[in-house]
C-alpha positions, 0 to 999 in steps of 0.5 A: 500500500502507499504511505499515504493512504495508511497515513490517511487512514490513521489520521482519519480514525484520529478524527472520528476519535476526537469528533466523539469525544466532543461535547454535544451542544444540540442540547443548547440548540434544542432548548432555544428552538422548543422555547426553554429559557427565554435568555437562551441565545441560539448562535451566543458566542460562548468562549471553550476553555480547557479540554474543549478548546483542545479538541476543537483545535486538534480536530480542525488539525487532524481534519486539515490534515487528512485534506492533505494525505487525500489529496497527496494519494490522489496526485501522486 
């Protein structure tokens, strides 16, 4: 096999890690649609910290990354 696919596969299975480990924010989303709490701001800029922070930034690294490695396999 090409290096570069098994790099992609890699990266891949990375990224549906991250993606899972991933808070779910539907809760957030669901209550402003069905009328929850009137203060509830559907697109609010909440500000991640910590864990939450890292998973976002490694998941946009790993999802960039996985662009490249495809597009590599593919030209060459």
């Amino acid at each position: 096999m090409d290096i570069w696919v098994i790099l992609s596969v890699v990266i891949s299975v990375v990224a549906i890690i991250l993606i899972g480990a991933q808070g779910s924010k539907s809760e957030d989303a669901s209550t402003a649609i069905m009328g929850g709490a009137q203060d509830t701001k559907l697109f609010a800029e909440t500000k991640e910290r910590g864990i939450d922070l890292f998973l976002t930034r490694a998941t946009a690294v790993t999802t960039g990354l996985f662009f490249v490695f495809i597009l590599l396999s593919w030209y060459l």
